[in-house]
N, C-alpha and C positions, 0 to 999 in steps of 0.2 A: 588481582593478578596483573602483573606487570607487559607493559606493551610488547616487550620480548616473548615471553611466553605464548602470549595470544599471537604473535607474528608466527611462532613457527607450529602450531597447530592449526593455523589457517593456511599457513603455506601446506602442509600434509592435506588437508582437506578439500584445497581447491585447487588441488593439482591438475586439472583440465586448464589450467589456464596457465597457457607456458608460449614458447614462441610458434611454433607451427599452430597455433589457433587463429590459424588469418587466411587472409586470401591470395590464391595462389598468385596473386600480379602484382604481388607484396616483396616475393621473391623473385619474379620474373625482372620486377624492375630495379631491385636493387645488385642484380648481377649485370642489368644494361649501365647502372650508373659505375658499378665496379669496372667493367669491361672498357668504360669510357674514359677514366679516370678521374671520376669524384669522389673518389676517397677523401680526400683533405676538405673537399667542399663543404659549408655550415651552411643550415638553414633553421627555419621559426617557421612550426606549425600552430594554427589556431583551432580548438576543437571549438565547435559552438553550435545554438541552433536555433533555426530561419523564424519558428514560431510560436506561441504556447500551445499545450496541449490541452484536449477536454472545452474549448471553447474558451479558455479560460483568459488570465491576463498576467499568470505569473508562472513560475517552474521550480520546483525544489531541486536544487543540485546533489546528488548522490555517488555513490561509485567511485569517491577519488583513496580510498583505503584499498581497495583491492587493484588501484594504479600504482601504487607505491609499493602494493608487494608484489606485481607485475615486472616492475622495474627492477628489485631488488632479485630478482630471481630468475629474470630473463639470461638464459644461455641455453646453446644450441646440446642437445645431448647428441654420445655418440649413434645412440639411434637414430633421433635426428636426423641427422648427418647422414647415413646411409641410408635413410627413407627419402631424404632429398637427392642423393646420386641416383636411386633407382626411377625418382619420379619426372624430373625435371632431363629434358633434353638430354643424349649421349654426348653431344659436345660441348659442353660446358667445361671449361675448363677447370681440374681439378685443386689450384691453387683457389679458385675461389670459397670452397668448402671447407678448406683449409683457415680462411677469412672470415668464415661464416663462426668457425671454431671458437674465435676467440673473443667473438661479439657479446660484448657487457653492454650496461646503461652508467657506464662510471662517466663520460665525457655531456650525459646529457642533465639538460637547467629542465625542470620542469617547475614552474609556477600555478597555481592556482585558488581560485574562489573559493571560501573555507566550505566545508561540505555540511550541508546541511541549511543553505542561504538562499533563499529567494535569488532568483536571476529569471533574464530576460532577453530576449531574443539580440542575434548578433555581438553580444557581449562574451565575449570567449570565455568558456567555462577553465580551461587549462589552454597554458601557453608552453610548446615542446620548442625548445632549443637545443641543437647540437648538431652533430654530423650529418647530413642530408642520408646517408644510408640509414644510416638506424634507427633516425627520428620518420624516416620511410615505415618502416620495416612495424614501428610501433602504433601505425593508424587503425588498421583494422581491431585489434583487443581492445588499446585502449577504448575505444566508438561502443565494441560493444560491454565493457564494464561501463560504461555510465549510462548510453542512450536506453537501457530497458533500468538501473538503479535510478536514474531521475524520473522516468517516467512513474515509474510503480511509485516513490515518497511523495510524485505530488497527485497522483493518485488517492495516496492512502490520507495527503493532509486535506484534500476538498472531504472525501466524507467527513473527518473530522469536524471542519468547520461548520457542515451538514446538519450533525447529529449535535452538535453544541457539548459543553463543558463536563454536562453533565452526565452523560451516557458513557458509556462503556462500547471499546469498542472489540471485537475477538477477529482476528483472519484466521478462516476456516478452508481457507482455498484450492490445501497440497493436491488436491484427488482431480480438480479442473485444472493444477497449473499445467504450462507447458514443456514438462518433462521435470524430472528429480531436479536442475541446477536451476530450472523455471521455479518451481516450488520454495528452494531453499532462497533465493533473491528474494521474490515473493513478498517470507516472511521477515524477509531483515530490514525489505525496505519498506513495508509496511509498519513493521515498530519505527522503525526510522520517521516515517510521516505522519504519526500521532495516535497511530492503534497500540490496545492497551496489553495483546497476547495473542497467544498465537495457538494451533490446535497441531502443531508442526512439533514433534520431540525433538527430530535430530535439530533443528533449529534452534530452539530452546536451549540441546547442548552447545551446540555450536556462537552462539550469537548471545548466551543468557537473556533469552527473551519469558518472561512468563507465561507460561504454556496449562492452557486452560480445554476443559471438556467434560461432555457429559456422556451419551451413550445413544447409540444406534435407533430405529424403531425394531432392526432385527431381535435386539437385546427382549423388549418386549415382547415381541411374536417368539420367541424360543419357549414362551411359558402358555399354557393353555387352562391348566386348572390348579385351584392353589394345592393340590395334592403333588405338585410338581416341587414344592417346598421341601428340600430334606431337612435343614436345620430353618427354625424361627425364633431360638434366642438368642439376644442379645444382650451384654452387661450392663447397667446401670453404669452410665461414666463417671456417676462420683463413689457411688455405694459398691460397687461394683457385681449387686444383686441381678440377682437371672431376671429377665425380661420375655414374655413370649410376645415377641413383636406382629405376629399373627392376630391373636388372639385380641392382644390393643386394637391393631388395624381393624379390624374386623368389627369392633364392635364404634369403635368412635365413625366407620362409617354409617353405620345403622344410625347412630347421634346427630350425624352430618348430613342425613336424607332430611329431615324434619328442619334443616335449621338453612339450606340454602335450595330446597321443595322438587328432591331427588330422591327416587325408587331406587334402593341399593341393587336388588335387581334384576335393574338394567344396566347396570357397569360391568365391566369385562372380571371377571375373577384370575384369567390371564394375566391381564393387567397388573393387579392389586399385587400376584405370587411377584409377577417382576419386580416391581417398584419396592415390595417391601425385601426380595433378595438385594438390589441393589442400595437400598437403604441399611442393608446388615452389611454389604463392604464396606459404602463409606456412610459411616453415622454423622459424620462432621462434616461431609462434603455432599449431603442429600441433595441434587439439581437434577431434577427428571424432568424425559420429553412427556408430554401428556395427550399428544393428538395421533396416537398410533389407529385409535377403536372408533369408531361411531358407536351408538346407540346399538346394542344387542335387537331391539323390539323399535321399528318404527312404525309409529302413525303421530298425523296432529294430535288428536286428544292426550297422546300422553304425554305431551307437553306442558310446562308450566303454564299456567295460567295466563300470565303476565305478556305471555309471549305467544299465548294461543291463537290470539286475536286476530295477529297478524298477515297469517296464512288461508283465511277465508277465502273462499275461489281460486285455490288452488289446488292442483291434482297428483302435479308432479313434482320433482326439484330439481338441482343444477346439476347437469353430470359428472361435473367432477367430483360431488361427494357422492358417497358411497353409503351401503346400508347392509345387515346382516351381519354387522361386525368385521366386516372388509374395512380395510386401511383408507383414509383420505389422505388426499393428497391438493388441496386447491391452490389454483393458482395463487402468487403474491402477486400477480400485476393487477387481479381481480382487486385485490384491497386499494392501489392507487386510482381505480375508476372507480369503486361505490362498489358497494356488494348491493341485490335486492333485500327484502324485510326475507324470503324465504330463503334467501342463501344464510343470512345472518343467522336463520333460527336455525337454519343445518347446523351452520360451526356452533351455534351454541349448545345443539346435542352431543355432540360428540365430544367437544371439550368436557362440557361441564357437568354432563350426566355421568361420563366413564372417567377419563385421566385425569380432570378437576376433581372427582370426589374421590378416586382413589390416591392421589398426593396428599388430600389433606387429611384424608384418614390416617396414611401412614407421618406424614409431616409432625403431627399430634400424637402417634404411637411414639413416635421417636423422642418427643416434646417430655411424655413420661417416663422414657430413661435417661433422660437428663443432653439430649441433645438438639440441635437446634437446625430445621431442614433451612438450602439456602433458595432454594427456589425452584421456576418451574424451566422449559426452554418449549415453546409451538413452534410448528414448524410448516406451517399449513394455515389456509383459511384466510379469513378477514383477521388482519394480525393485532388492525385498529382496536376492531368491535371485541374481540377475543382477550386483549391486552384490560380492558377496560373493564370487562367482566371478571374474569381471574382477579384484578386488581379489588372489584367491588366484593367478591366473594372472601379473600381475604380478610377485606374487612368487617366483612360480616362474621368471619369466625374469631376475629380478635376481640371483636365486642360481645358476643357471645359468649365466650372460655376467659374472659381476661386475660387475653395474650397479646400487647400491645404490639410484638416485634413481629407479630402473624403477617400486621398490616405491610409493612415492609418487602415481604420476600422479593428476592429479583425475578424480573419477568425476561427473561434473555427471548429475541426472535431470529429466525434464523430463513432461509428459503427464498434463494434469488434478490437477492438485496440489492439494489442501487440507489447514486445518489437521488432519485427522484423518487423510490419507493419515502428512501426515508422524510423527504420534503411533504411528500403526500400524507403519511403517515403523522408528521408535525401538522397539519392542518385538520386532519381529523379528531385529534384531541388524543392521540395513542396514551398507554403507561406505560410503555417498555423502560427499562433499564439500561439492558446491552441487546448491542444487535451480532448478531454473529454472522462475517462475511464472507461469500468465496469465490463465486466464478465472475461476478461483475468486477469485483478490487484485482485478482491476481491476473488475469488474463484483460485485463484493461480493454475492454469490451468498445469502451465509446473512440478509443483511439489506440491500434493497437502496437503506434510507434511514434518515437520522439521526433526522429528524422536527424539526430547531431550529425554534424559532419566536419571534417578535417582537413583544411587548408594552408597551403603553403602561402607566406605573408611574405617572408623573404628569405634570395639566397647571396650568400657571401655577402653578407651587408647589403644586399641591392634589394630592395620593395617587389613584390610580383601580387600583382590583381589577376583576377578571375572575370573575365566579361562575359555577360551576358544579354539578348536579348530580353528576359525576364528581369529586370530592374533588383528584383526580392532577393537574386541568387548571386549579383555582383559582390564578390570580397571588398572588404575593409582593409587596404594596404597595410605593409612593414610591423614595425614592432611598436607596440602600442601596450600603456597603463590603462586602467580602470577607477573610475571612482565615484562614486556613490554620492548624492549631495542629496542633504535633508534643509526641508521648507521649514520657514518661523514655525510651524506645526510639531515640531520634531518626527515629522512622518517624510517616508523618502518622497525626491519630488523628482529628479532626474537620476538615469546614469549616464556620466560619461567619458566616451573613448577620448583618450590622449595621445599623439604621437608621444615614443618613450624619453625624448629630448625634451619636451615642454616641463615648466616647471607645473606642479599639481596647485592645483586649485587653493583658494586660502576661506578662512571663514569671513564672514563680512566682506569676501573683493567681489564685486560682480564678474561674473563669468558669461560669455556669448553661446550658447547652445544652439546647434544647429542640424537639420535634421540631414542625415548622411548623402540621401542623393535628391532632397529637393528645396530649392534653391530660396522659394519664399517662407518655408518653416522656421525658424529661428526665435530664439527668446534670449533676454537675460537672466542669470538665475543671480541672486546674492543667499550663497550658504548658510544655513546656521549653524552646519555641522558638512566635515566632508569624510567619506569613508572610503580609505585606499585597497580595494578590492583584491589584491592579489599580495600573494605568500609566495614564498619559492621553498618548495615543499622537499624539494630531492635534488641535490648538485653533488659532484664530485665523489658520482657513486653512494652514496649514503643518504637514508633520508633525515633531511635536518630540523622538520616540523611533525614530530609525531603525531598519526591522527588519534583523536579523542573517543572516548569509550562511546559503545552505541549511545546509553541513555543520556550523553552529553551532544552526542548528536542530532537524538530525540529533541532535546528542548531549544539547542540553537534553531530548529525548522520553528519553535512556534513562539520564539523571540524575534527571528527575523519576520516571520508574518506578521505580527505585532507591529513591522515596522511601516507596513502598508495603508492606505487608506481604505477603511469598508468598501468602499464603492470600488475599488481595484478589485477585491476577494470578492464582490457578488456573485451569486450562481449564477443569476438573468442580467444579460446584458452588461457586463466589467467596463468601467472606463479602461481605458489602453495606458498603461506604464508606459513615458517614454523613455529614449534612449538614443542619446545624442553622440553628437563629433564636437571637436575643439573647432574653431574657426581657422584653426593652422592646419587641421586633418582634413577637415574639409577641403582646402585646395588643392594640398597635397592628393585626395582621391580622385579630383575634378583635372587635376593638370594631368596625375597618371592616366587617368583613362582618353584623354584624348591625345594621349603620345603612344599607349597601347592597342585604341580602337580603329579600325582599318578605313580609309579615305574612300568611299564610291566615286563611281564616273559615270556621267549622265552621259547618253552621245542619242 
């Protein structure tokens, strides 16, 4: 599908994003500069920001595709128009609206950072050029299409790195995000930052993201007894002979009591009607939750053996499980402290006595009509201890039945996920596969904003700083390049600012890097590689860099991390990326600010 086509289905789609999505001093001020007469006036905005997120030491840039169709789309409609005469002031004069009328983005330069790139604090993500009105008028959208699209991809690329190469990862998040356009970003920028699908449909239309799911525990509790069953056959997928898929179930679980030292029952026959209805919708797509039921019948004695042991001198259990065939629910933060030996042998009733024996009863019904179940999804409990059991039981029924590819099934987990669940869960020794995530990833729990923000650099060709007592919040003067230098390592070692007059950096020249506002920082770098940061994505009305299809934006985030040192991407403790000035910028920020900072008088 061609970038045109996708441009104007996204334009229909995210039609909340038009020019009254700003703040109203957006408007107020570009009628004071109307009023004044800087119309003709040009200025250079920097959007950027002060810090990494998450504790981190690096930032995915995101959001610059929905600034270019921002751009391309931006005009005032005539409703507009008379929602702004009725709101703004009665004397406002009405040629101004008239002005407002005509207002395109055909006169403005916008430049920026390819999306999808590693960056780093005060390094301006996009550089706005043009008319001091309109490049006004573009700060609030543009700020908010990137600062929550950068946050969420680097977000979604620390799990990533998290959970390692091998794991799968699902955003489950739509139901916690923060509102329907909260949800649809969500999931665009979480495929954007290394997850592998999404549980989000219109997103999946929208974004061709891979949209992945299983099914509720309501799904399960809708069924109470396998009498609940109207049809139990199924076709043979090659022979295409009748199958009573009951009847299998049924008995391969009686097979499966003796062979992993489970009372059939005590499993929910609820259970089993669901699991084997849902196994008659999808035969090729069998992934059931399995922790809906405890144990029908509890006491220690009817416990396995192996596991009896454990519970001596004890009376009670943990209140968050449950008994009498009441639903569990345990915490997942329980699984990153330890669970006790009695909480352990709870989740192991209720897994593997009910929803473990009844999966693999039907998993193996389905085995003999020629289809292949793909796994299980918990959702609850010690997800460790549980993951590791499921995984060993597998195996036991692979060597058992000679069914090799038994051992395999995926173990999907799901229930309050973060990055520290999953760090805990790798030191416990888990077997999950995929984790499926959602209210820690979408709603970005640990930080729950970027902080970009939108500075004017200069107007009419003249430099304008931002002073501050806070040192962190002084602007970076005029108009300035970016560029990127990589160490003998081929790993980045610096960025840095350039006034836009300087020539750029060469490979092999030594270059003086200096840190922006303190005075004994400085190094020499000799490149072995230099990378010129910035594109000019959209001038003269049109955009002249089309941006790249999601899943190429996908892999630039996890090309340019590559391009990092580990010890930058650490969870605990990140060395600090730096990020420098030319030794010519540098004066230039140190002479402006002491011809911009006001004189005291002692008396």
């Amino acid at each position: 599908m061609s970038y045109l086509i996708n441009n104007k289905e996204m334009a229909r789609q995210n039609g909340i994003v038009q020019p009254l999505l700003t703040d109203l001093y957006q408007i107020t001020m570009a009628y004071a500069y109307w009023k004044s007469g800087k119309v003709a006036d040009t200025a250079v905005f920097d959007l950027f920001f002060r810090a990494n997120p998450f504790q981190g030491e690096f930032t995915i840039f995101a959001g610059l595709e929905e600034c270019l169709k921002f751009l391309e789309n931006f005009h005032y409609s005539d409703s507009d128009i008379e929602y702004l005469v009725q709101t703004l002031p009665a004397d406002i004069e009405p040629e101004f609206f008239e002005y407002l009328k005509d207002l395109t983005c055909k006169d403005i330069k916008l430049s920026a950072i390819e999306e999808g790139s590693v960056v780093f604090p005060r390094v301006p993500l996009l550089r706005v050029e043009g008319p001091l009105i309109i490049t006004q008028l573009l700060e609030t959208t543009l700020l908010t299409l990137v600062n929550f699209a950068s946050l969420m991809a680097t977000n979604a690329a620390r799990y990533r790195m998290v959970a390692g190469k091998n794991v799968s990862l699902l955003e489950f998040g739509l139901r916690r995000a923060q509102g329907p356009d909260g949800g649809l970003s969500a999931s665009k920028y979480s495929y954007i930052g290394g997850f592998d699908g999404t549980s989000n449909v219109l997103a999946g239309k929208m974004f061709h993201i891979p949209v992945k799911g299983t099914h509720a525990h309501s799904f399960v509790t809708s069924f109470s007894t396998l009498d609940d069953l109207h049809t139990v056959i199924l076709r043979h997928a090659e022979t295409q002979k009748q199958c009573n898929l009951l009847e299998l179930a049924v008995d391969w679980r009686r097979q499966l009591s003796a062979v992993i030292d489970v009372s059939p029952e005590e499993a929910s026959d609820g259970e089993l009607a669901a699991l084997i209805s849902y196994a008659q919708a999808f035969p090729s797509g069998f992934l059931a939750l399995v922790d809906t039921y405890d144990v029908k019948r509890y006491n220690f004695q009817g416990l396995p053996s192996r596991h009896r042991q454990h519970t001596n001198g004890h009376s009670g259990y943990n209140s968050n499980c449950g008994s009498n065939g009441r639903r569990v629910r345990n915490s997942t933060i329980r699984s990153t402290c330890g669970y006790s030996t009695v909480e352990r042998t709870l989740s192991y009733a209720f897994l593997n006595r009910s929803g473990l024996l009844n999966f693999c009863a039907v998993a193996l019904a389905l085995n003999d009509c020629g289809y292949k179940a793909v796994g299980i999804r918990i959702d609850s409990g010690d997800l460790a201890y549980l993951s590791v059991l499921a995984r060993d039981t597998f195996h036991q029924v692979a060597e058992k039945f000679q069914l090799p590819w038994f051992t395999n099934l995926t173990i999907v987990a799901s229930n309050d996920i973060n990055e520290e669940t999953i760090l805990s869960l790798h030191e416990q020794g888990h077997a999950i596969d995929c984790f499926g995530i959602g209210t820690h990833l979408v709603t970005c729990q640990r930080q729950p904003a970027l902080g970009c923000v939108y500075k004017l650099v200069e107007i009419n060709g003249q430099p304008r700083i931002k002073l501050s007592q806070d040192v962190g919040k002084v602007t970076i003067p005029g108009h300035k390049e970016a560029y990127r230098l990589f160490g003998a390592d081929g790993h980045a070692l610096i960025d840095l600012l350039q006034r836009s007059t300087e020539p750029a950096p060469e490979v092999g020249q030594k270059v003086l890097c200096r840190h922006p506002f303190q005075e004994s920082k400085r190094a020499y770098v000799i490149p072995s590689k230099v990378e010129h940061l910035y594109k000019v994505y959209w001038t003269e009305g049109r955009i002249c860099i089309y941006p790249k299809p999601l899943v190429e934006v996908r892999e630039r985030v996890q090309s340019s991390l590559r391009t990092l040192r580990q010890d930058i991407k650490r969870n605990l403790n990140p060395t600090p990326y730096k990020v420098a000035v030319s030794d010519n910028l540098y004066t230039f920020i140190h002479e402006l600010w002491l011809q911009n900072a006001p004189i005291g008088e002692l008396s």
